[in-house]
N, CA, C and O atoms as a GROMACS GRO file, in nm:
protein
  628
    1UNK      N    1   6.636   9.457   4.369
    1UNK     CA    2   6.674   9.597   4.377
    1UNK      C    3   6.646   9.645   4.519
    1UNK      O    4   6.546   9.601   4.574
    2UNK      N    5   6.725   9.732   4.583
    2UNK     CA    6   6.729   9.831   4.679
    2UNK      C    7   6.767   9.931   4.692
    2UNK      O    8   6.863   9.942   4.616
    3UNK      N    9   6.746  10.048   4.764
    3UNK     CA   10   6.789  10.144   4.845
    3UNK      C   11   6.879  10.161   4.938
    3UNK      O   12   6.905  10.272   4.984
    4UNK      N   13   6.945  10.033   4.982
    4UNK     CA   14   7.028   9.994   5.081
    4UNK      C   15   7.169   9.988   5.080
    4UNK      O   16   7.219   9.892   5.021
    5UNK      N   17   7.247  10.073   5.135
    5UNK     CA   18   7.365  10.071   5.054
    5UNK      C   19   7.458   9.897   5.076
    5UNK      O   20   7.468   9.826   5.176
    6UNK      N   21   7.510   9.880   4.940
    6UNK     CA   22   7.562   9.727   4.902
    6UNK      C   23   7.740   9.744   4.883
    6UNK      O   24   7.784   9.738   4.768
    7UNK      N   25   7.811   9.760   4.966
    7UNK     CA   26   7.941   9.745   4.933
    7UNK      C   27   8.010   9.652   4.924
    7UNK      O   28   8.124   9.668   4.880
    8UNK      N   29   7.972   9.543   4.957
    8UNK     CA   30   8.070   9.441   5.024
    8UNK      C   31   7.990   9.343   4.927
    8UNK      O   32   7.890   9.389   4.872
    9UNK      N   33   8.025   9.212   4.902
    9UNK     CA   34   7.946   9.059   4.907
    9UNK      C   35   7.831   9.018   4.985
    9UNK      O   36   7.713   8.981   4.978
   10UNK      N   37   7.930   9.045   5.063
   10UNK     CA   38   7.870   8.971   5.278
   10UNK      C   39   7.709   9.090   5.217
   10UNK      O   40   7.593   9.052   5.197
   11UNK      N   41   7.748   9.186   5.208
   11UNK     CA   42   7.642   9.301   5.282
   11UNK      C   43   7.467   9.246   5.136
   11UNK      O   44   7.346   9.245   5.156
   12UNK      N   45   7.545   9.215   5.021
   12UNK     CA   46   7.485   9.200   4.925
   12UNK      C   47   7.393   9.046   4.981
   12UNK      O   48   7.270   9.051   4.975
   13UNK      N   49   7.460   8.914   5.034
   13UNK     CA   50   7.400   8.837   5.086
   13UNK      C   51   7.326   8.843   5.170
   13UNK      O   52   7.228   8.768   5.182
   14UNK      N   53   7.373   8.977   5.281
   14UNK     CA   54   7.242   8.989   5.373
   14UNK      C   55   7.136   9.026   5.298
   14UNK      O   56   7.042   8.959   5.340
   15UNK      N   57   7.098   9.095   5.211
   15UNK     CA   58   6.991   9.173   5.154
   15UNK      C   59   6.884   9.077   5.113
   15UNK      O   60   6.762   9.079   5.131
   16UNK      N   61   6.979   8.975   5.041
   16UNK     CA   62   6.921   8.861   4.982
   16UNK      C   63   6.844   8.798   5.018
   16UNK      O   64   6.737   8.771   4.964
   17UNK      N   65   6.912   8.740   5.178
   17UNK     CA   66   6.891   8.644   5.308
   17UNK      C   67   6.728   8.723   5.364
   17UNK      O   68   6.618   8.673   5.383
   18UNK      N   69   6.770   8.841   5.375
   18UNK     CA   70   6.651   8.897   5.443
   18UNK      C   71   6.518   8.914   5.288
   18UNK      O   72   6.401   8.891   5.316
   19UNK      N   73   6.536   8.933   5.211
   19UNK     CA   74   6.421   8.972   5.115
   19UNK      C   75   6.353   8.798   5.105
   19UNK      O   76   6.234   8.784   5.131
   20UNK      N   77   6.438   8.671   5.067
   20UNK     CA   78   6.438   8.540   5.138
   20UNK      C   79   6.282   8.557   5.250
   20UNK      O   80   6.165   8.525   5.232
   21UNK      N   81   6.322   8.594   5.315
   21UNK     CA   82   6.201   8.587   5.434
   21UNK      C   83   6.123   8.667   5.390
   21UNK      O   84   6.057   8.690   5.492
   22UNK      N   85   6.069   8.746   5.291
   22UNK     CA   86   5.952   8.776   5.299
   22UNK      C   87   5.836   8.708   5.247
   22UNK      O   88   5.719   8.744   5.252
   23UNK      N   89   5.876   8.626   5.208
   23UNK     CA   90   5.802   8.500   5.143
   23UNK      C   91   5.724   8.467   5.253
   23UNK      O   92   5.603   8.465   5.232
   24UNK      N   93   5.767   8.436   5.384
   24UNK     CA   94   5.743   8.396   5.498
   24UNK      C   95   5.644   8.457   5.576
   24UNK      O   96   5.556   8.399   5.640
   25UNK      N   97   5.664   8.572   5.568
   25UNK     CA   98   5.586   8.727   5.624
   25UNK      C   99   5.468   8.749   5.519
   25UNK      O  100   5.360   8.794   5.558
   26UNK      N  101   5.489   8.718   5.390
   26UNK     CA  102   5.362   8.724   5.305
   26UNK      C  103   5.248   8.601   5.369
   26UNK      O  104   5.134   8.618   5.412
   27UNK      N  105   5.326   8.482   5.357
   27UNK     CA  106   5.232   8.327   5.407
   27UNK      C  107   5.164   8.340   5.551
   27UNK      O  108   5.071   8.265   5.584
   28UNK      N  109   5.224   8.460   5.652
   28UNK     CA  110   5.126   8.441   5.758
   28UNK      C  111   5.008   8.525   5.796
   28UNK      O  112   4.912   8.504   5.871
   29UNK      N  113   5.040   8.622   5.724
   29UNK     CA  114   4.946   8.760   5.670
   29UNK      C  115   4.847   8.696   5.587
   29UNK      O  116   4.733   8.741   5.574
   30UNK      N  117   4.896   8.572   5.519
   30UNK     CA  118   4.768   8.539   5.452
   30UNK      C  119   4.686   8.425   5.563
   30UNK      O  120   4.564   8.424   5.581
   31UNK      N  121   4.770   8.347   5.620
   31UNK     CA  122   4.692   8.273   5.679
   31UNK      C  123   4.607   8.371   5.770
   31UNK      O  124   4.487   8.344   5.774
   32UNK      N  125   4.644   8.464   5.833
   32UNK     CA  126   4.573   8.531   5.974
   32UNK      C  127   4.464   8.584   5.896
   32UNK      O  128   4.359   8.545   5.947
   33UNK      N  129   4.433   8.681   5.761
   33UNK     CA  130   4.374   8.672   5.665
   33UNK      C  131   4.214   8.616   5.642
   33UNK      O  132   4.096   8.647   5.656
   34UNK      N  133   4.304   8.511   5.596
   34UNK     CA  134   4.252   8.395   5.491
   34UNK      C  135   4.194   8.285   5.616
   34UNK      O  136   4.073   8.270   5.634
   35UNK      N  137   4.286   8.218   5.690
   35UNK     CA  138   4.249   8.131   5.783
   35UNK      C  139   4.169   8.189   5.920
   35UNK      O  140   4.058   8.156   5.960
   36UNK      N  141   4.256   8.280   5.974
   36UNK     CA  142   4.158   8.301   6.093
   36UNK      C  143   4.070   8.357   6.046
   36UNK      O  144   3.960   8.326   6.093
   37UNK      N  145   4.071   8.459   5.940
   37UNK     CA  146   3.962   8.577   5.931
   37UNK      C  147   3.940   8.664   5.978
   37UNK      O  148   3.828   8.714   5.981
   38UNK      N  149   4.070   8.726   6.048
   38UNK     CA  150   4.083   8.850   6.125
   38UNK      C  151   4.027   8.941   6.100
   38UNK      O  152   3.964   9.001   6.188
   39UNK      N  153   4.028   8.972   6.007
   39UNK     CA  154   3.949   9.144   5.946
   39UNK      C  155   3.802   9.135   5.998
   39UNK      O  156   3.747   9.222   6.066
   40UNK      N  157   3.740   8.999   5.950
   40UNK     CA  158   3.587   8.954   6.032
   40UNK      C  159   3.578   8.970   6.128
   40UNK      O  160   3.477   8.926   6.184
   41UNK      N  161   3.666   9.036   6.198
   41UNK     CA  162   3.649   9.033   6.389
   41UNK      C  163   3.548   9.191   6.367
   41UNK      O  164   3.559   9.284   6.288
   42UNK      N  165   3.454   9.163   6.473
   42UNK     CA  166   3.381   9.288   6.516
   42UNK      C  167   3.390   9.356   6.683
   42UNK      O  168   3.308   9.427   6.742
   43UNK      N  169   3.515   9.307   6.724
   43UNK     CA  170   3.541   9.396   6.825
   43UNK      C  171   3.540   9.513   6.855
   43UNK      O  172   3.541   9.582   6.753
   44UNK      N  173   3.539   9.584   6.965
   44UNK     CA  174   3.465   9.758   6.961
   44UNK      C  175   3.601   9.842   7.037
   44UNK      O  176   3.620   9.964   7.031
   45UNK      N  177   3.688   9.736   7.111
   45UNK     CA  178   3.802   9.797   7.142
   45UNK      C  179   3.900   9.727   7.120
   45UNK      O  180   3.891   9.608   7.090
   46UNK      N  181   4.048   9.811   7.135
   46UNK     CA  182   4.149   9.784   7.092
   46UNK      C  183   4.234   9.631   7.184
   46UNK      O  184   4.306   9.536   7.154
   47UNK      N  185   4.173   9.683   7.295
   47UNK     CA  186   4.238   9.582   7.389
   47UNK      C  187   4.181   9.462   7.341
   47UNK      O  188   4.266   9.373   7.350
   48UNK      N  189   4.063   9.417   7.288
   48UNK     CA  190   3.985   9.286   7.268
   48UNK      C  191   4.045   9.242   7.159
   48UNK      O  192   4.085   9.129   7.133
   49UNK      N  193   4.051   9.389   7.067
   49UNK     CA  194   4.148   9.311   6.888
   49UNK      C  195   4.292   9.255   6.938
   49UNK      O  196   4.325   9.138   6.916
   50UNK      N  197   4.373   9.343   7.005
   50UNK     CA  198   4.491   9.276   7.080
   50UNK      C  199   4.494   9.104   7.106
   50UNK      O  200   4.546   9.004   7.056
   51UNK      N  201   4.424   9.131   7.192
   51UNK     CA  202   4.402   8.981   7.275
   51UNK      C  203   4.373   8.858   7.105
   51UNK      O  204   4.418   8.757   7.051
   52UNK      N  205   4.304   8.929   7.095
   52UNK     CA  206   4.215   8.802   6.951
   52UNK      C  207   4.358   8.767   6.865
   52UNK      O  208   4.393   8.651   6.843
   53UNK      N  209   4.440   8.898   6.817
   53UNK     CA  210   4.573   8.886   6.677
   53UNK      C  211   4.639   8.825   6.782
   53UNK      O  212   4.706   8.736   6.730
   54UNK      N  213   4.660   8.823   6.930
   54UNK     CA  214   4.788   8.766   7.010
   54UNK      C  215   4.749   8.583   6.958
   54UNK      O  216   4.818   8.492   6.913
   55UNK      N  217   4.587   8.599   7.000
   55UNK     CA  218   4.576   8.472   6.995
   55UNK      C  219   4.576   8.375   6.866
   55UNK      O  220   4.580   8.252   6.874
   56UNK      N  221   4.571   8.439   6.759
   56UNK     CA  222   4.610   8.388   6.621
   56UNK      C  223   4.705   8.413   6.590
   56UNK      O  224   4.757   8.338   6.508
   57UNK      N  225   4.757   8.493   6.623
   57UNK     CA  226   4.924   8.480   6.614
   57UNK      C  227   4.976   8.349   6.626
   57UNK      O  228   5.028   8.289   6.531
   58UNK      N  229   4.957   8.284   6.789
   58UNK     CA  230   5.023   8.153   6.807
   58UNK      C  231   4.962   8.056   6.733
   58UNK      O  232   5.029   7.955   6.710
   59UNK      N  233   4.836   8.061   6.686
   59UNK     CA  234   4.746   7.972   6.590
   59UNK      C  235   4.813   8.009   6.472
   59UNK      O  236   4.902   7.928   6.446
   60UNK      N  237   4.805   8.096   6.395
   60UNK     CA  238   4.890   8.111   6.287
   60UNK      C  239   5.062   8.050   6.260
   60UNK      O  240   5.111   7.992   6.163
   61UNK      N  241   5.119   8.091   6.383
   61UNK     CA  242   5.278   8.038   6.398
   61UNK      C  243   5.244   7.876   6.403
   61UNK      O  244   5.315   7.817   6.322
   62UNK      N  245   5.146   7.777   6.483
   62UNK     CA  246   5.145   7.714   6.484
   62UNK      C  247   5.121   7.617   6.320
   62UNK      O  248   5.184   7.512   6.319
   63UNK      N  249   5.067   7.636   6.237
   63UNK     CA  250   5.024   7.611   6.114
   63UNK      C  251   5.142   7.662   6.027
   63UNK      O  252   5.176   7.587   5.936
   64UNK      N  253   5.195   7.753   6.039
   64UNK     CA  254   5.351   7.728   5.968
   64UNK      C  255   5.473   7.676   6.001
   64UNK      O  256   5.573   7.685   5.929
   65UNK      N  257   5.467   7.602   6.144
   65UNK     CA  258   5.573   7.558   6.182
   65UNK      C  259   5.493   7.410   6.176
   65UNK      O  260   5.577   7.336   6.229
   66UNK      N  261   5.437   7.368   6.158
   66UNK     CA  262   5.387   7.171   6.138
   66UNK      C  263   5.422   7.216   5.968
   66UNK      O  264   5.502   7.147   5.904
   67UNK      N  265   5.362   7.324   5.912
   67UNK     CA  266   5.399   7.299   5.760
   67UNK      C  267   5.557   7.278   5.737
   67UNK      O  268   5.598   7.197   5.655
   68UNK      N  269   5.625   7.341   5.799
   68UNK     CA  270   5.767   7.376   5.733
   68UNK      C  271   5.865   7.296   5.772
   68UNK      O  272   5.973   7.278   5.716
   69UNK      N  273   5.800   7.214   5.933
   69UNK     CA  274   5.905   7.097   5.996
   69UNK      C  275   5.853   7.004   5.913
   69UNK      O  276   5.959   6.968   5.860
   70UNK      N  277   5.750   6.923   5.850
   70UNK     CA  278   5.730   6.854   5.800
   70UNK      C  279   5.790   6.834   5.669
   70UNK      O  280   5.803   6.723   5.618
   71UNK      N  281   5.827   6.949   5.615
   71UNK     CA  282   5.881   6.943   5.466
   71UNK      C  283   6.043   6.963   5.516
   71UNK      O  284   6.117   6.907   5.435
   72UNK      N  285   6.103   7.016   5.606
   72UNK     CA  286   6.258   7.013   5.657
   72UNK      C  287   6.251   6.885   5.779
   72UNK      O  288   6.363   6.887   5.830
   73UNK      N  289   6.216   6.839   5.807
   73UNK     CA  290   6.255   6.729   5.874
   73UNK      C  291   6.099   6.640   5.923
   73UNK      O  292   6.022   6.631   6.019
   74UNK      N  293   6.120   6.586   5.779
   74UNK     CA  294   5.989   6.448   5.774
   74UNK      C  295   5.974   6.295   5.825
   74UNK      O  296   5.886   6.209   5.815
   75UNK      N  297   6.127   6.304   5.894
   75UNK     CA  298   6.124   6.173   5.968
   75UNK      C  299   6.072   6.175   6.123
   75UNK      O  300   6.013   6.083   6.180
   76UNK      N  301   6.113   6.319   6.185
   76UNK     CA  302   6.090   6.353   6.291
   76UNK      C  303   6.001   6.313   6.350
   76UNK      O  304   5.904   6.372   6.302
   77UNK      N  305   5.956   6.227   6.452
   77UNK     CA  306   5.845   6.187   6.545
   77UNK      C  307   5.774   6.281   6.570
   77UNK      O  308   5.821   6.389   6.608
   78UNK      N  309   5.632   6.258   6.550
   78UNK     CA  310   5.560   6.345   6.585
   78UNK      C  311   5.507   6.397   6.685
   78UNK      O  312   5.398   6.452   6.665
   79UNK      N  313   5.558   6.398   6.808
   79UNK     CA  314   5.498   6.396   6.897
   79UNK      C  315   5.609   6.535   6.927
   79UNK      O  316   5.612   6.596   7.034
   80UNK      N  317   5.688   6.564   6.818
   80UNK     CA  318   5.761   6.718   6.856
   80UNK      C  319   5.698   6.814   6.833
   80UNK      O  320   5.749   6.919   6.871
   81UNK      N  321   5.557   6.821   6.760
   81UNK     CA  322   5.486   6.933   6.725
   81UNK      C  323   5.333   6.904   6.727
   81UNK      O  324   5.247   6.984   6.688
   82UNK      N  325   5.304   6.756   6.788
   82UNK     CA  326   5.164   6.747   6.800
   82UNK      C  327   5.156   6.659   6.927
   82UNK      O  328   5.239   6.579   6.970
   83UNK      N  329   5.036   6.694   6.975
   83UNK     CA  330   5.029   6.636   7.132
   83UNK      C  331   4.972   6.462   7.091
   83UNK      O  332   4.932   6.407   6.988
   84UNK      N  333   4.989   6.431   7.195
   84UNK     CA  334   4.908   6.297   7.185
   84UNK      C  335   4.816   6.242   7.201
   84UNK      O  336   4.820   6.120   7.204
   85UNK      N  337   4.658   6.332   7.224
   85UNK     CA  338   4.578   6.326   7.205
   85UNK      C  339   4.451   6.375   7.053
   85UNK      O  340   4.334   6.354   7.021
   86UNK      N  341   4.608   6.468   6.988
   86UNK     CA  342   4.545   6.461   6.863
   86UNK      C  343   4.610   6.373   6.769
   86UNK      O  344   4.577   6.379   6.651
   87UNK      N  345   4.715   6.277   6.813
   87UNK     CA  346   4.768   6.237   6.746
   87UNK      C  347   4.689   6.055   6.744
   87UNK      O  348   4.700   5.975   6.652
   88UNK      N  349   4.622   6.034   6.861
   88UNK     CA  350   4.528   5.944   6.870
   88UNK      C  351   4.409   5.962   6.808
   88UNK      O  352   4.332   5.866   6.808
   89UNK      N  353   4.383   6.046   6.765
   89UNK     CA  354   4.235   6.081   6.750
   89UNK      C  355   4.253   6.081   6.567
   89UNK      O  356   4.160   6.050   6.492
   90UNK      N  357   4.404   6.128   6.515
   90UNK     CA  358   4.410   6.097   6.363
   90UNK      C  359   4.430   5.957   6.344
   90UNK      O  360   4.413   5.898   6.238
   91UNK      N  361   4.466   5.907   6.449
   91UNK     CA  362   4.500   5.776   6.421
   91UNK      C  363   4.369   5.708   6.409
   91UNK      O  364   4.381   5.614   6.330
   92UNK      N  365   4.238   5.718   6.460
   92UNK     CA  366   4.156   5.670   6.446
   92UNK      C  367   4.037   5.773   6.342
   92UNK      O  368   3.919   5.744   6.329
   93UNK      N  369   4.079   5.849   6.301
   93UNK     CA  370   3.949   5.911   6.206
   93UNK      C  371   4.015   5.889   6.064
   93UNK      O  372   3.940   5.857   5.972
   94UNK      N  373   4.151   5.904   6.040
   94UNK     CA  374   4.213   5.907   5.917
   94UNK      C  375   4.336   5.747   5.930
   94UNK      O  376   4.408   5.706   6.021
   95UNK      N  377   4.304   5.694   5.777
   95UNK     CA  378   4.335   5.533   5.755
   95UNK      C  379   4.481   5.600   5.746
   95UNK      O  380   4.487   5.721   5.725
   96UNK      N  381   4.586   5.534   5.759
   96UNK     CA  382   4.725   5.517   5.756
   96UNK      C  383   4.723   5.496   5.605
   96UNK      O  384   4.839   5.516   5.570
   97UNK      N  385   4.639   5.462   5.482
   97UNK     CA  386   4.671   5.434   5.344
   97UNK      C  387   4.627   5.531   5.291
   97UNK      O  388   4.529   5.596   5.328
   98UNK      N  389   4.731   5.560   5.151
   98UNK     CA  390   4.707   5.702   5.082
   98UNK      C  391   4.758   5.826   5.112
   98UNK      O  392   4.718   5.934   5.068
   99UNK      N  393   4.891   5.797   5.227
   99UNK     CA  394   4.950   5.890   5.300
   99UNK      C  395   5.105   5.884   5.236
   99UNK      O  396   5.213   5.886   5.295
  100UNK      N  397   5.076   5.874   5.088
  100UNK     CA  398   5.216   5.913   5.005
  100UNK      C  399   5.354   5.853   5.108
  100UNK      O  400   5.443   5.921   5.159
  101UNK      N  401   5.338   5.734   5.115
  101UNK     CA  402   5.423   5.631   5.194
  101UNK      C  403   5.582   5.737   5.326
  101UNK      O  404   5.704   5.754   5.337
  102UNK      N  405   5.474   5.766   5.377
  102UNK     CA  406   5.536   5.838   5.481
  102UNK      C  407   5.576   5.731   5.588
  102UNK      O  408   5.514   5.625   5.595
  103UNK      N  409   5.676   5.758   5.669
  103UNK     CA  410   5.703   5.630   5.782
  103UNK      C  411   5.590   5.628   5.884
  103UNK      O  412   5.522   5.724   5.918
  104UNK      N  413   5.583   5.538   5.916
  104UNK     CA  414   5.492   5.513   6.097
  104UNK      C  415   5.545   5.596   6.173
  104UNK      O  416   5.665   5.620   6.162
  105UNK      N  417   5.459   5.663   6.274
  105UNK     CA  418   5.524   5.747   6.357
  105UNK      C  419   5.554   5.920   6.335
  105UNK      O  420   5.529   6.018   6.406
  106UNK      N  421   5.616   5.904   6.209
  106UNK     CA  422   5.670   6.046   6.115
  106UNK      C  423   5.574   6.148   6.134
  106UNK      O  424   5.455   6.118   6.144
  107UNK      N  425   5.612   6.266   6.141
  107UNK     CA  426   5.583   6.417   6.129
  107UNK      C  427   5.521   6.436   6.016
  107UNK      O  428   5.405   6.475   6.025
  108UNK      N  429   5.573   6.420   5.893
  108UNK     CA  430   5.496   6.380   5.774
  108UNK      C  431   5.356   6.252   5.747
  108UNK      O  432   5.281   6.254   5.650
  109UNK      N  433   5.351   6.164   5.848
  109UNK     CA  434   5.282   6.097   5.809
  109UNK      C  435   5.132   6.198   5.891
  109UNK      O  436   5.031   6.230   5.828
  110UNK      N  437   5.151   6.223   6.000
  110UNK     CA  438   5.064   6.308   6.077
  110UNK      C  439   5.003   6.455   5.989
  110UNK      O  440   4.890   6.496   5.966
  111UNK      N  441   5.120   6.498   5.962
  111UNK     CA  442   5.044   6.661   5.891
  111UNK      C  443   4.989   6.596   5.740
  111UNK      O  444   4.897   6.656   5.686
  112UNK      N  445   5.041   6.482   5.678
  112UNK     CA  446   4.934   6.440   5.596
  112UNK      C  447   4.770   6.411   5.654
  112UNK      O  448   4.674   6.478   5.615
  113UNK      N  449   4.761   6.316   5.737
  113UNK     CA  450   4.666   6.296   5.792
  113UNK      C  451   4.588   6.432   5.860
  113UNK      O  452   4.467   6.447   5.876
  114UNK      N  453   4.656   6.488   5.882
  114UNK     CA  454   4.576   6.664   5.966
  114UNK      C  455   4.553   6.742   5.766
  114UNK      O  456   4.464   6.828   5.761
  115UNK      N  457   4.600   6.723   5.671
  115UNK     CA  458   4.590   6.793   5.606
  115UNK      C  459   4.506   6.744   5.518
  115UNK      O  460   4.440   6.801   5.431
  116UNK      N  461   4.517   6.601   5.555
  116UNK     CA  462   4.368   6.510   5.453
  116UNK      C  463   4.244   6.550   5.573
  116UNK      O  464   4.144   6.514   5.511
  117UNK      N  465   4.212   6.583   5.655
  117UNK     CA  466   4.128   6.622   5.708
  117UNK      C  467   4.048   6.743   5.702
  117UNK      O  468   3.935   6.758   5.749
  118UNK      N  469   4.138   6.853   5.622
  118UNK     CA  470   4.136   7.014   5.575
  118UNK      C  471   4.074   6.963   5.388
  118UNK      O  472   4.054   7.057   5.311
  119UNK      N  473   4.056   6.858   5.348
  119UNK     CA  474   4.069   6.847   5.211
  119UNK      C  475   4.156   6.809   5.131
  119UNK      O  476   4.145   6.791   5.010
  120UNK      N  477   4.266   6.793   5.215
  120UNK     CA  478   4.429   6.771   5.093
  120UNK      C  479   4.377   6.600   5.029
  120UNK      O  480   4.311   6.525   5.101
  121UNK      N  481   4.413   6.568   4.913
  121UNK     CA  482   4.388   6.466   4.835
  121UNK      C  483   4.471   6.362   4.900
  121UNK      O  484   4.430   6.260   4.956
  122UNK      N  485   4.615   6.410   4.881
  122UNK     CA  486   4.718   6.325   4.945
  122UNK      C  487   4.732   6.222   4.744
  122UNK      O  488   4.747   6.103   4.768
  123UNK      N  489   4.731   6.234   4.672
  123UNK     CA  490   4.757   6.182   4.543
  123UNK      C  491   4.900   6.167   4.555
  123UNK      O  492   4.945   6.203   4.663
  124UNK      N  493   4.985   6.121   4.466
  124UNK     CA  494   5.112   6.102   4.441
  124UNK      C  495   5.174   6.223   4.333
  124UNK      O  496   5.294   6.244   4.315
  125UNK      N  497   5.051   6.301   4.260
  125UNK     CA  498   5.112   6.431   4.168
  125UNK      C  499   5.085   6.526   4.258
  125UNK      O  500   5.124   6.633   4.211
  126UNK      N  501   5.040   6.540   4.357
  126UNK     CA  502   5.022   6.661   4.430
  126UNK      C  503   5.101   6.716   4.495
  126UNK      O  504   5.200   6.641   4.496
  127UNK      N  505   5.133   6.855   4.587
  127UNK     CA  506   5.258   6.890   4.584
  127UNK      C  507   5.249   6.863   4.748
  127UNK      O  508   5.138   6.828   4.786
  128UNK      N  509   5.374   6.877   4.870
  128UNK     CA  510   5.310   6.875   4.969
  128UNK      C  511   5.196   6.988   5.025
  128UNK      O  512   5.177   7.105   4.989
  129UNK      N  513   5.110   6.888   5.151
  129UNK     CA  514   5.040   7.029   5.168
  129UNK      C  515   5.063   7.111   5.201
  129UNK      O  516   5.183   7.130   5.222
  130UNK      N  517   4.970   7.218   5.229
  130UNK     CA  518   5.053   7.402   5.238
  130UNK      C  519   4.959   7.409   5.370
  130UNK      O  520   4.908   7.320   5.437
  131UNK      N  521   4.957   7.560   5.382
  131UNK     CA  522   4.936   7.618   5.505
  131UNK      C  523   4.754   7.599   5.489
  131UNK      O  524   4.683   7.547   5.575
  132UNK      N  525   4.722   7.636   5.404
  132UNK     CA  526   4.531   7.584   5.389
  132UNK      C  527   4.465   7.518   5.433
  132UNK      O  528   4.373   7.533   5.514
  133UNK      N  529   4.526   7.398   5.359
  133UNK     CA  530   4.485   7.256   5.432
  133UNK      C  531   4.520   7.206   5.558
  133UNK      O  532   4.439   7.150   5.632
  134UNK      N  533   4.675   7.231   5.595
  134UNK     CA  534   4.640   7.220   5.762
  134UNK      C  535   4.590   7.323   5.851
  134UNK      O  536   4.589   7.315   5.974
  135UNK      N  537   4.548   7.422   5.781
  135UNK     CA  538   4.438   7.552   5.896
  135UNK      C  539   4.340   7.494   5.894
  135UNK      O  540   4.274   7.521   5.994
  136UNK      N  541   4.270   7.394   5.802
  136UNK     CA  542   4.136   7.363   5.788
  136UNK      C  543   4.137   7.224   5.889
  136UNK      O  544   4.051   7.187   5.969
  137UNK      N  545   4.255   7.166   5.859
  137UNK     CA  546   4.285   7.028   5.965
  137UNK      C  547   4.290   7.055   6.060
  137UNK      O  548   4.225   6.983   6.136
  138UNK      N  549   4.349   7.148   6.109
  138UNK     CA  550   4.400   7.222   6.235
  138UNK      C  551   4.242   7.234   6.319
  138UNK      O  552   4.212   7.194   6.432
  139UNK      N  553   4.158   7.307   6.214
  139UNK     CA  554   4.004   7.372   6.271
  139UNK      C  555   3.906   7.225   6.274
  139UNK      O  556   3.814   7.216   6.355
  140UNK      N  557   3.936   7.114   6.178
  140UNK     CA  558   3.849   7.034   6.217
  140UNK      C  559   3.879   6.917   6.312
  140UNK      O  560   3.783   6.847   6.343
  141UNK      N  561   3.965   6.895   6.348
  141UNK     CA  562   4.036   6.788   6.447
  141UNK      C  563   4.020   6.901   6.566
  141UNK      O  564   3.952   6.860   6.660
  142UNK      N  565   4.058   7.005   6.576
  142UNK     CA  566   4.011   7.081   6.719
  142UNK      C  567   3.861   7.054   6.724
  142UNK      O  568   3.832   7.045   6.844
  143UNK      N  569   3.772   7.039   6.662
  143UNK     CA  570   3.620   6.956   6.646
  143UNK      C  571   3.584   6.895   6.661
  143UNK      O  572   3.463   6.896   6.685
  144UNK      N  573   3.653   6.792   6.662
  144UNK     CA  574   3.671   6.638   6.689
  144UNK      C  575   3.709   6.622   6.826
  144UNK      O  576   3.641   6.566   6.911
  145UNK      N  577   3.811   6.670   6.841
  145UNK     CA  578   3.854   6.670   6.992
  145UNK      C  579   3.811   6.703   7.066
  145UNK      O  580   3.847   6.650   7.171
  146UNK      N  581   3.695   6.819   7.079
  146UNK     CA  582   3.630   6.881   7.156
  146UNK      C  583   3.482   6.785   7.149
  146UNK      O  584   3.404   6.782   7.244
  147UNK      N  585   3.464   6.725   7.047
  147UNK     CA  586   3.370   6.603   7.058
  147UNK      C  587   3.357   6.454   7.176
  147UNK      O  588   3.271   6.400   7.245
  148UNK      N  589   3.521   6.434   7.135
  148UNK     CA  590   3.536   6.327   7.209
  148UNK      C  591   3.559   6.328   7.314
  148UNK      O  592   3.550   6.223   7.378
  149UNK      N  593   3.613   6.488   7.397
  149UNK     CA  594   3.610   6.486   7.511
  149UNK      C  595   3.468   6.540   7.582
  149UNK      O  596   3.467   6.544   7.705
  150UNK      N  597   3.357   6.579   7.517
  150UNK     CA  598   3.225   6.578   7.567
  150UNK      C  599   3.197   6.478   7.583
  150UNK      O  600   3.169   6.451   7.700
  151UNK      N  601   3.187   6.358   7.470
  151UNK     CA  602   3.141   6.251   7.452
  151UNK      C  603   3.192   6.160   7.644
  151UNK      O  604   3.114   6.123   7.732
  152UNK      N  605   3.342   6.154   7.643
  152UNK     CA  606   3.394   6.091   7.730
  152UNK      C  607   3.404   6.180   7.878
  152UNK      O  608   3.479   6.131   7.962
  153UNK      N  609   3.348   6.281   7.905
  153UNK     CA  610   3.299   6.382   8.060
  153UNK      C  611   3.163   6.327   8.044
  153UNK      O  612   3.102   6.380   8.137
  154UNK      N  613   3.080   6.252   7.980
  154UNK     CA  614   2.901   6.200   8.005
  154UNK      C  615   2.860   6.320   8.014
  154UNK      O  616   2.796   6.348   8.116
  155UNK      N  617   2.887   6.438   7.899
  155UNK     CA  618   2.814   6.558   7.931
  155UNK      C  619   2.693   6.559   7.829
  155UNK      O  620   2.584   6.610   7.851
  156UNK      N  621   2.731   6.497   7.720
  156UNK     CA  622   2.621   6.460   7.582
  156UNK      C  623   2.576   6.329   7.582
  156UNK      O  624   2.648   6.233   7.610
  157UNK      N  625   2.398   6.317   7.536
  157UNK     CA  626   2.352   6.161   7.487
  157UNK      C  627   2.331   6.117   7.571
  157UNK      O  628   2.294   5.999   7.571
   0.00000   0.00000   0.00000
């Protein structure tokens, strides 16, 4: 239902097309939410909250665009949405088995592995993962990474 005047087909499909996306607009409101924890911010001015939502913004966009290329185009090499230093670093913390027989290489085989890192089971009844589990992959491989490059500057131990 709307308020919008509907004369045409065409005009009735736009309505559609656009209500369609709010699905979309609900999922990042929850991640910024839910994942970053925005509301938890205790900033005292506006300019600092700015800066912080700019910067989860692209953290947020980032976590729905590995979710959504992965489920629309799962053959895709991964190296179109993940760099190659985190893509080395799954390769060695998370086994290649139990990754719901995704190809070598694949976009899917990677956001499995980033999303078995957040908790995802990766089972064969499970559905793919969602935006949760790779915010949590997302937050613990940035952990990791920031490990191994202390580890390898001889700044720790």
């Amino acid at each position: 239902m709307t308020d919008f005047a509907v004369d045409r087909f065409e005009q009735a499909c736009e309505k559609i097309t656009l209500y369609a996306l709010r699905w979309k607009i609900e999922v990042f409101h929850k991640i910024l939410k839910s994942g970053c924890r925005a509301e938890d911010a205790k900033l005292r001015t506006a300019d600092r909250l700015a800066n912080l939502l700019a910067l989860f913004c692209i953290v947020n966009l980032r976590v729905l665009w590995l979710t959504m290329m992965a489920r629309t185009a799962p053959e895709a090499p991964a190296t179109i949405a993940m760099m190659t230093a985190e893509i080395s670093i799954l390769d060695r913390v998370v086994s290649n088995t139990g990754n719901r027989g995704a190809p070598l290489g694949s976009l899917k085989l990677y956001l499995i592995k980033l999303a078995r890192l957040g908790g995802y089971l990766a089972k064969v009844s499970d559905p793919p993962p969602g935006n949760t589990v790779v915010w949590r992959g997302l937050r613990r491989l940035a952990d990791i990474q920031l490990g191994a490059e202390i580890n390898t500057a001889g700044r720790c131990g």
